[in-house]
C-alpha positions in Angstrom: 5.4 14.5 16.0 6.6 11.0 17.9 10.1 11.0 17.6 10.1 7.2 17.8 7.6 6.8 15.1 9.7 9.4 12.8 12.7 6.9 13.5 10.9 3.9 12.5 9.3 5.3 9.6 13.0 7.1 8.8 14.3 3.1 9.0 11.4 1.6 7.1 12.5 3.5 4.0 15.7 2.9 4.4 15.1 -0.5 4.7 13.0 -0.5 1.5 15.4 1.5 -0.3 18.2 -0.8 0.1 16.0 -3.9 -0.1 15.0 -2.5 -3.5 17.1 -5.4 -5.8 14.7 -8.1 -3.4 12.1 -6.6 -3.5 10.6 -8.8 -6.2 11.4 -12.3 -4.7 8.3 -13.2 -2.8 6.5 -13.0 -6.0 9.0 -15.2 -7.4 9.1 -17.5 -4.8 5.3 -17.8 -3.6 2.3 -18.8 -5.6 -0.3 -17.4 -3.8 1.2 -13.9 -4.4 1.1 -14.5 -8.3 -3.0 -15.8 -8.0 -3.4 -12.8 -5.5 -1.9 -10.6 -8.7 -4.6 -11.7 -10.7 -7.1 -10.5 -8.8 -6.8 -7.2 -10.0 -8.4 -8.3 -13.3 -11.9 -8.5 -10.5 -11.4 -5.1 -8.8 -13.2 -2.0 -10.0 -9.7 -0.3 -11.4 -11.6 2.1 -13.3 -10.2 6.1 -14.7 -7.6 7.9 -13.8 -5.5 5.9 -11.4 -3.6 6.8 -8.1 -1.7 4.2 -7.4 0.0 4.8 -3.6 3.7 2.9 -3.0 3.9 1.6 -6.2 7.5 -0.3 -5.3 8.7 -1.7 -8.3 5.8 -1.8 -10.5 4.2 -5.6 -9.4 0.8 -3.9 -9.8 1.5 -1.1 -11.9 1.2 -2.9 -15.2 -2.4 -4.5 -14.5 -3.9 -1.0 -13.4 -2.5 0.3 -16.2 -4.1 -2.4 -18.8 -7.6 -1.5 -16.9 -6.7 2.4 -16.3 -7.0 5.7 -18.5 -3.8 6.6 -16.6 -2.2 5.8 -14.0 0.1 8.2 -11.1 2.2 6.1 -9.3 3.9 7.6 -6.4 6.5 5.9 -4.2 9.0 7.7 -1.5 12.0 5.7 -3.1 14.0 6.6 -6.4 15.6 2.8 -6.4 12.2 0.6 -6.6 10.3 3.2 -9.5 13.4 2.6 -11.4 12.6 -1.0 -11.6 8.7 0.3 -12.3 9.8 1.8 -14.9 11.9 -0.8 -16.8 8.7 -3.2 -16.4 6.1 -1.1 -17.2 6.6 1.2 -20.6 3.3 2.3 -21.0 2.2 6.1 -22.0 -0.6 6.3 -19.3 1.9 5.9 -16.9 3.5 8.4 -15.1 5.6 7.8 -12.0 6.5 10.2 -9.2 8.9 10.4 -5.7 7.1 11.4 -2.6 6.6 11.1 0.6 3.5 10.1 1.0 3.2 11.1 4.4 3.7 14.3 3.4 2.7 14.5 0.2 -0.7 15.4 -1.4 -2.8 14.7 -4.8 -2.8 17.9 -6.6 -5.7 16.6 -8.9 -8.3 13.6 -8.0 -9.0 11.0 -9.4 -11.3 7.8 -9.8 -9.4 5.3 -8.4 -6.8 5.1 -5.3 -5.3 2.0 -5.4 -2.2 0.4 -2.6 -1.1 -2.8 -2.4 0.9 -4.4 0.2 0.9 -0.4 2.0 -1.5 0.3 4.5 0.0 -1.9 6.9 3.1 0.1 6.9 1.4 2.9 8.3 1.4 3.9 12.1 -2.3 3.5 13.4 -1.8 7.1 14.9 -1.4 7.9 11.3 -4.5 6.3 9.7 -7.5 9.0 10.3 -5.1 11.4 8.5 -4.4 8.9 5.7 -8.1 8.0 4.9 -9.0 11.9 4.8 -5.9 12.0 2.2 -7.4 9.4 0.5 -11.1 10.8 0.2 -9.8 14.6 -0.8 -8.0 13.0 -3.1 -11.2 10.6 -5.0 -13.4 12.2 -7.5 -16.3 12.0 -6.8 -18.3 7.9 -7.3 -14.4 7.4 -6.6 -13.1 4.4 -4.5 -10.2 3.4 -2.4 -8.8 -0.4 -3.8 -6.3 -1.9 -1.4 -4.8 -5.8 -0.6 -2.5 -6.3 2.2 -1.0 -9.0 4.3 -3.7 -10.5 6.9 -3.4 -11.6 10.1 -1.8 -15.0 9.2 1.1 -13.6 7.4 2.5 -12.7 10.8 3.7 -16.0 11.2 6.4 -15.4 8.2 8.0 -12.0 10.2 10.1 -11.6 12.9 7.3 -9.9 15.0 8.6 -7.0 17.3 6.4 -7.1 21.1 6.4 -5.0 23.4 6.5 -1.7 21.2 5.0 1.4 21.2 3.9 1.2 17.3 3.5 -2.5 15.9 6.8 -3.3 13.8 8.3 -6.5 12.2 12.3 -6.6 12.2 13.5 -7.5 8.4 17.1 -8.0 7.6 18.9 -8.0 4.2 20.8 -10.8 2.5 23.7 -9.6 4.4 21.9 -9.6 7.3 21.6 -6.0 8.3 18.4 -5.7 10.9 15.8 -2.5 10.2 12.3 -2.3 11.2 9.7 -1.8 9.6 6.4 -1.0 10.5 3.6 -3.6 10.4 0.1 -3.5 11.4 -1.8 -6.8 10.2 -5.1 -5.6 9.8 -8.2 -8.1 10.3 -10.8 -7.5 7.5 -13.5 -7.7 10.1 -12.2 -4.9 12.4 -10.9 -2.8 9.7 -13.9 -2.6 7.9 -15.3 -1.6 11.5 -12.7 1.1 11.7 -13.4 2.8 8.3 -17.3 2.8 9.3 -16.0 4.6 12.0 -14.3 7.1 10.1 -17.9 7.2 7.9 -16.1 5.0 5.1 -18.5 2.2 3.7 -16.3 -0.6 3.2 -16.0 -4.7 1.6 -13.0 -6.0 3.0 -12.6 -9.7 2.9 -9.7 -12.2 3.8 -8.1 -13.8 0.2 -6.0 -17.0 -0.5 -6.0 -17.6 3.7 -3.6 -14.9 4.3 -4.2 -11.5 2.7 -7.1 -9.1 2.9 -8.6 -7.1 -1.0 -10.7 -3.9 0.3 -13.2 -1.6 -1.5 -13.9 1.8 -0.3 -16.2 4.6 -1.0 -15.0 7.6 1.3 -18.3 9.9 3.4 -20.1 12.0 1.0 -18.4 14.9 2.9 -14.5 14.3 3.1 -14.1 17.2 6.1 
C-alpha cells in the first residue's frame, strides 16, 4: 500500500472528523445543494438501502422515506451521531467502518453515496466498484451525486501531487487535505463501461454530477 495515499486518506478523516459540527453549513448556506437534495425524490432509491458515507444524515432521511431499510455506514463516530439525532426512523440502522476496508455482509437493492466517490484515490476505484457490485442484489444499482468539475473553483486545489487533493482548513484555520477527484460525467461514465458497468451519469444544477449504475452481470 502507498504510504502517501494512507497519509492522505489518514488526514482526510481526521479532517472530517473534526469538521463534523460544519459539516452541515454548505447546505445551509447554498441553494443549489438544497434543490440538488430534492432530487432524490427522482432517483430509483428502491429496497433495502446501502447508503456509503452517510456523514451526518443530509441524505439519510429521503432514502429512508423511499427505502424498506436503510444501512448507513460512515468511518466517523462524530458525523452518525448527528445522523442519528436527525433521522429517528426504525428502517434505519447506522454503522462505523472503514469503508476501505470494510465489506457488506448482506446485499442489497440499492447502494447509494453522495458527495463520496470523489474522495477516493483513483488507484482505489476498480476495487471500489467490484465492492460495490458484490455487494448489489441482483436488478441492483449503484445511485451516486458528487461535486463536478466546476466546483473546483470553490477549493483550494493542491497541483503537482501524486493523488488529486484539495487543502480544507477549519474555522480555526487548521490546514488538512483531503482527497478530491472531480469526476466529468462524460469520462466517468467511460470509465465504468470500462470496468463493464452500464452507466447514466449527467452534469446537475451546473456543478454536480447524479449517476445510475447497474454493475456486469458477473461481478468477478
Amino acid at each position: 500500500m502507498d504510504s502517501d495515499e494512507d497519509a492522505l486518506l489518514t488526514e482526510q478523516i481526521a479532517y472530517y472528523r473534526a469538521h463534523a459540527g460544519g459539516y452541515d453549513r454548505p447546505y445551509a448556506e447554498r441553494e443549489e445543494l438544497r434543490e440538488l437534495l430534492a432530487t432524490a425524490d427522482d432517483l430509483p432509491i428502491v429496497g433495502d438501502v446501502l447508503e456509503l458515507a452517510c456523514g451526518t444524515g443530509q441524505w439519510t432521511g429521503a432514502l429512508a422515506a423511499r427505502a424498506r431499510s436503510v444501512t448507513a455506514v460512515d468511518v466517523s463516530d462524530e458525523t452518525p451521531g448527528i445522523a442519528r439525532a436527525r433521522v429517528v426512523s426504525p428502517n434505519v440502522q447506522f454503522i462505523q467502518a472503514d469503508l476501505f476496508t470494510w465489506r457488506p455482509p448482506r446485499r442489497y437493492d440499492t447502494v447509494f453515496f453522495a458527495f463520496w466517490l470523489s474522495h477516493i484515490p483513483p488507484s482505489r476505484l476498480p476495487d471500489f466498484w467490484n465492492t460495490i457490485a458484490a455487494a448489489l442484489a441482483p436488478h441492483g444499482k449503484a445511485i451516486f451525486v458528487d461535486d463536478g468539475p466546476a466546483e473546483a473553483a470553490r477549493e483550494e486545489v493542491l497541483v503537482q501531487q501524486p493523488i488529486p487533493a484539495v487543502q480544507r482548513r477549519l474555522d480555526d484555520g487548521s490546514p488538512y487535505r483531503v482527497v478530491k477527484v472531480f469526476h466529468d460525467a462524460g469520462e466517468l461514465t467511460d470509465k465504468l463501461a470500462a470496468l463493464g458497468w452500464s452507466a447514466d451519469v449527467r452534469t446537475v444544477g451546473g456543478s454536480f454530477i447524479v449517476g445510475t449504475a447497474e454493475p456486469p452481470t458477473d461481478p468477478g
